[in-house]
N, C-alpha and C positions, 0 to 999 in steps of 0.2 A: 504494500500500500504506500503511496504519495501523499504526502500533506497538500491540501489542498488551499489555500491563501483565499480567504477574502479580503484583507487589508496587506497591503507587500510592507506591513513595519511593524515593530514590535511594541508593544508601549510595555510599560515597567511599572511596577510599584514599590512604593518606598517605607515601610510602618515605622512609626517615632513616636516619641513619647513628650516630643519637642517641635507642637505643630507649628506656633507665633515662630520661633527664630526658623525653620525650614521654609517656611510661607515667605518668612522676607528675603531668607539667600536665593530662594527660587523666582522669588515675582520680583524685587525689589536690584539683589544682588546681580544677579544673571539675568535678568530683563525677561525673562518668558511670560507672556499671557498669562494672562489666569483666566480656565475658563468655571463654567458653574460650577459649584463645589455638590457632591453627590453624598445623600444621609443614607445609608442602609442597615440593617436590623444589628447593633453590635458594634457600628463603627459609621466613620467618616470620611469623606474624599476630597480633599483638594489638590484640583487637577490646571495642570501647566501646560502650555501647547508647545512644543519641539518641533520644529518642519510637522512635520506629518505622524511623529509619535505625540503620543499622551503621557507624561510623567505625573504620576500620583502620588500622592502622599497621604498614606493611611494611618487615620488615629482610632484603635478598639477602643469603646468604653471601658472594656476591663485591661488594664496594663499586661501587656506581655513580659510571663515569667523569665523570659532566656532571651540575651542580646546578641547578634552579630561579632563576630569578630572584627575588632578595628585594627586602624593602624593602615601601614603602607601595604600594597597589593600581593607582596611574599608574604603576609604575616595570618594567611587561612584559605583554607580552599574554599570552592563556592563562586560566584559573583561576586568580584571583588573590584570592579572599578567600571563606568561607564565611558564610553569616548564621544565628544561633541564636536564635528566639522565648525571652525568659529572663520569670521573675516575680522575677527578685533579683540587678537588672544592679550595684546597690550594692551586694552580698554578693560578689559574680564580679571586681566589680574590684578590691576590697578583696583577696577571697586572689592575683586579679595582680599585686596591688603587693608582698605579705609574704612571697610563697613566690620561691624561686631557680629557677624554670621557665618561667614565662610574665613578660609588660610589657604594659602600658598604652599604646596609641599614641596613642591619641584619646581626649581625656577626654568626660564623657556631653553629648551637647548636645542640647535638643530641637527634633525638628526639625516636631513640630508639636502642639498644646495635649495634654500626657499621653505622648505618645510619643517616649521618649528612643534614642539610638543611643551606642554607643562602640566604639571598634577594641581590642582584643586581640593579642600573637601567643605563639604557643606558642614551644617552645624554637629551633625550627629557624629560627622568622621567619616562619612562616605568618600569613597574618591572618586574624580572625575578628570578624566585628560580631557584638555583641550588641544586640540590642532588646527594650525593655521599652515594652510599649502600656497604657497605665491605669496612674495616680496621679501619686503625684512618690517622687525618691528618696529 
């Protein structure tokens, strides 16, 4: 059997126990839409537009017993980091240096002629590369 796609993109979800500081590194800090936020029986959805995926961030009413492993992306297996095509990885690391939501883990290196990468992580410690393909910073 083939999986068969009705949408060609993944969307993701994110559960935190830390929805105000996620809400603002995602809508505020990293510029993403916010679009309707969704209540379902046990929990809550605020959802961010990405190109064409959906980034969500789930709060249970009832706190989740067991956390994620943090830290840098050797530090557990699993899902351990997202990657986001940017055109403004200077503009994106700048508001993670000045705003009190997200950090810098990786500063930009390139890793090959025009195309730079940097780690990110949101409130919780998630990481996030950024990549920018074409120019200099």
């Amino acid at each position: 059997m083939t999986i068969v796609l009705s949408k060609p993109v993944v969307d993701f979800g994110i559960v935190t126990t830390n929805p105000d500081r996620m809400t603002e590194f995602y809508g505020t800090t990293m510029g993403l839409p916010q679009l309707d936020p969704i209540r379902m029986d046990g929990f809550s959805i605020s959802r961010f537009q990405l190109g064409d995926t959906v980034l969500k961030v789930l709060v249970y009413d009832a706190e989740p017993t067991a956390t994620a492993a943090i830290g840098g992306i050797g530090n557990g297996t699993g899902i351990r980091y997202l990657t986001i095509s940017v055109a403004n990885l200077s503009e994106l690391l700048e508001a993670c240096r000045t705003s009190d939501t997200g950090s810098v883990v990786d500063e930009p290196v390139e890793v090959r002629p025009g195309a730079w990468i940097a780690f990110v992580a949101d409130p919780d410690g998630n990481i996030i590369e950024l990549v920018q393909r074409g120019g200099t910073l």
